[in-house]
Steps between C-alpha positions, in 0.01 A plus 500: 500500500487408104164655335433399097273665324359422166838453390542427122845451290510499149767373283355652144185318429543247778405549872747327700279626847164575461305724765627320786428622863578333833677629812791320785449590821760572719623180666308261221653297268304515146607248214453603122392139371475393139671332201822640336407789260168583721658854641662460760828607431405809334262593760798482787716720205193759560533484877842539490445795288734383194257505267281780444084421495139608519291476840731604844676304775584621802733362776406643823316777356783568263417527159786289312526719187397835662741414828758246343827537696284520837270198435793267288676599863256272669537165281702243471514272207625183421512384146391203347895432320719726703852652306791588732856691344756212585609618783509367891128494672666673774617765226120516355323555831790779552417639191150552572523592863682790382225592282236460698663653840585220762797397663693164492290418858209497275670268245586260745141470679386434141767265401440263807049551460547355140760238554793662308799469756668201318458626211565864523875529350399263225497628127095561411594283197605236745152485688237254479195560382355508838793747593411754194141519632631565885758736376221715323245498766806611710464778292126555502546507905805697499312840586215330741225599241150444590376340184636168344429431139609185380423389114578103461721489793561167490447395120882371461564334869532160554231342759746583771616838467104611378379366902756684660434785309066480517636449899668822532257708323254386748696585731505881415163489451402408862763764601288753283605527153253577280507211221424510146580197296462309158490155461365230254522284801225351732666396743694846559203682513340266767848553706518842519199679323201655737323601154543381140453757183411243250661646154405375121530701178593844697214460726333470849314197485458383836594608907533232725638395849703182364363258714151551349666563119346145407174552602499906359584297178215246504738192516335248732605220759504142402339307739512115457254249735532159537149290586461154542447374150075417544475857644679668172166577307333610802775779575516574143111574488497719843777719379367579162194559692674742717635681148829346487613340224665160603672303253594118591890436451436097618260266620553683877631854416349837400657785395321839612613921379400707757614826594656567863203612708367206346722218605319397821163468332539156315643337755230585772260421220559189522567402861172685549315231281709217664730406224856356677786726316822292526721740330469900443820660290513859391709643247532904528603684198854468377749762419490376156151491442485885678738644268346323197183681555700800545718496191229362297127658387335408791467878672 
């Protein structure tokens, strides 16, 4: 549904996207993942065919500078920090069903998807945060486009209005909307992402399904064992034997890094040799400590 190819933007002497390639499947959700200043943003600009480029996209087949009314005709965007004229929502969504062709029975199937009906004769300067963002992918839906492309989406909600927002978008993304998101966020991507394009500097560094990110990043699981205290050395010796380096936090605790295929091993290590285990605690990778490695020099 979305193909990138070696896609490059230059702004003078800087390159803002740098030979990037990936593709979104129709139905899939893909998340463009990576500190602020990485790409992102621009990259979506490129998609959306505001900003002109080196490389080709195509949406469906469609070329997006060579076919740009017929392939912008199958997206639609929502904004990171969305600007409204002051006028009524109802007014807005009006304003843009006109444009784009559909009648008010349109506007109101939209209007009661994205949770507008209270809100609807309110002032867009009167709206909520949460209410912008709903008022603009009211928009984005407006025409029933195929594609969703979403920079930031929810980088100014409050906790509240960003779940009921992640909610709905995964909601049109089981229904068949074809997804395309960016977020600096972990725990977004794990909600609605099938596939994560890790960004950094204008470039692909990594492709990953986000439930195996940590592990496509090298982080490893924590893995803490508790032993009777005259059976610590023992347990200490057979897993160093075994090529895992256990450190010993206290007198009856060790403290193991091991990757996730690896997590089992210790354990039956050491039942295997008869050592009682009293306690076993593992500690996955956090989101912190995921997008540290990504922001930082790590890939």
């Amino acid at each position: 549904m979305i193909t990138v190819r070696e896609v490059t933007k230059r702004f003078k002497d800087i390159k803002a996207v740098d030979c990037v390639s990936f593709n979104v499947k129709k139905g899939e959700a893909v998340a463009l993942l990576g500190a602020n200043g990485a790409g992102k943003s621009t990259l979506i600009k490129c998609i959306l065919g505001l900003l002109s480029f080196e490389g080709e996209i195509t949406l469906n087949g469609l070329n997006v500078e060579k076919n740009s009314k017929e392939a912008k005709s199958l997206i639609g965007y929502v904004p990171q920090e969305p600007v409204f004229y002051d006028m009524r929502a109802l007014d807005i969504l009006e304003f843009f069903g006109a444009i784009r062709g559909v009648d008010m029975g349109r506007i109101e199937e939209i209007v009661n998807l994205v949770g507008l009906r209270e809100h609807i004769l309110k002032q867009s300067s009167a709206l909520s945060g949460g209410m912008k963002q709903r008022l603009s992918f009211a928009i984005a839906l407006i025409s029933n486009p195929p594609i969703l492309v979403l920079d930031e989406p929810t980088s100014n909600l409050d906790a509240h209005a960003r779940a009921e927002f992640l909610k709905l978008i995964r909601e049109l993304k089981l229904q068949g909307k074809t997804v395309l998101f960016s977020s600096h966020r972990l725990d977004e991507v794990e909600f609605l992402a099938d596939r994560v394009v890790v960004m950094k500097s204008g470039k692909v560094v990594m492709e990953s399904k986000p439930n195996v990110l940590a592990e496509t990043l090298g982080l490893k699981v924590r893995m803490y064992i508790k032993v009777p205290v005259p059976w610590i050395e023992t347990a200490t010796d057979i897993l160093k034997r075994e090529g895992f380096d256990a450190v010993t936090l206290n007198e009856n605790t060790l403290l193991l890094e091991v990757t996730s295929r690896e997590k089992t091993i210790p354990l039956k290590k050491l039942l295997f040799a008869e050592i009682p285990v009293e306690d076993l605690g593992i500690e996955e990778p956090s989101m912190e400590r995921i997008m540290q490695e990504v922001q930082g020099d790590g890939i």
